[in-house]
C-alpha positions, 0 to 999 in steps of 0.5 A: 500500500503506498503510504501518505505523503508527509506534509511539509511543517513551516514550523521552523521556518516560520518561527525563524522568519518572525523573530528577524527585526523589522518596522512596522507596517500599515495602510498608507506604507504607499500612500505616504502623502497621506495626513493623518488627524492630529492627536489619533488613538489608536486601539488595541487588536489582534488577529489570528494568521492561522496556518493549517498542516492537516491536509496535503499541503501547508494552508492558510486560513482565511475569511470573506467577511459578510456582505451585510457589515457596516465597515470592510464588508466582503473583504476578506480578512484573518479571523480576529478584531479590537481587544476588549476588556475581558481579553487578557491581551491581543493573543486572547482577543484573536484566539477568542476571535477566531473561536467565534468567526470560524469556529477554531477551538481556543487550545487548537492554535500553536501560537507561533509569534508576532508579527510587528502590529499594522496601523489601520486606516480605521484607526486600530493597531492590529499585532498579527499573531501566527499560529500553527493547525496541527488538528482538523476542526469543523469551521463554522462562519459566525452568523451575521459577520462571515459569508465563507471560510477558506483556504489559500496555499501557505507557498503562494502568499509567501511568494512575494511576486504574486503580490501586485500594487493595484490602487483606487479612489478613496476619500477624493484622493487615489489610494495604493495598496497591495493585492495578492488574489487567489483564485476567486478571492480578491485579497488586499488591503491590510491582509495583504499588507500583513501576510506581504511583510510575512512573505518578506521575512521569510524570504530574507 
């Protein structure tokens, strides 16, 4: 009987990626004419980049927001949002975050480490946090705030030619900003700026 050929683990080269030094990212890294408000607060928020390895290949989790939301709907997005008082830190906030909007079960993830925190344009300091999926789970999109639950190959949002600066008009002014589509999924924005500079550590 021909056995199952073995995933490839990122582990190591993950964990080795995001303990290299580096700034900072956000969404004006190419737009940077833009003024910002004086005095802006920004708010705590932490998302989980869960990277699963049940399947025959390394994949990234991902999801497509509900149409029906107020800010970014059907974007896509990493499970996660702010950090609320009950939350002991960011890493709390995503994993508890990620448990409502796709079902993940708190103790699943192996939190691997961070990534350096993404100011959004929404005025929230996002810190990435990037965990490993040993384990299958059943996903369940939360009702009212995810349309879809997918999943992009780890190799394609590493690679950093597969990323593409597109731009649009946004507050009279044209805004640049990273894409990295897959398929029928249109990913940019902050999730592309993140996993860009996650591509860009792990190909130093």
């Amino acid at each position: 009987m021909p056995k199952t050929p073995k995933v490839h683990d990122p582990t190591d080269q993950i964990r080795a990626a995001l303990r290299r030094p580096g700034h900072g990212s956000s969404d004006f890294d190419l737009n940077p004419e833009t003024v910002l408000p004086p005095g802006r607060k920004l708010r705590p928020a932490g998302v989980l980049v869960p990277i699963s390895i049940t399947g025959d290949m390394p994949r990234l989790i991902l999801t497509k927001r509900s149409s029906a939301l107020k800010h970014h709907p059907g974007q896509i997005a990493f499970p996660g949002g702010k950090q609320d008082e009950g939350d002991a830190d960011v890493t709390a906030a995503a994993l508890r975050e990620a448990r409502e909007e796709i079902g993940l079960p708190s103790g699943l993830p192996e939190v691997l480490g961070f990534l350096p925190t993404h100011e959004t344009v929404t005025s929230f300091s996002v810190t990435p946090v990037v965990a490993i999926v040993r384990h299958p789970f059943q996903p369940v999109p939360e009702p009212g705030e995810v349309d879809e639950i997918f999943s992009v190959p780890l190799a394609h949002v590493l690679d950093p030619a597969n990323y593409v600066i597109e731009s649009r008009r946004w507050r009279g002014q044209r805004r640049k900003y990273f894409t990295v589509p897959f398929g029928p999924y249109y990913i940019w924005g902050a999730t592309a700026r993140i996993l860009r500079g996650l591509a860009a550590r792990v190909n130093e």
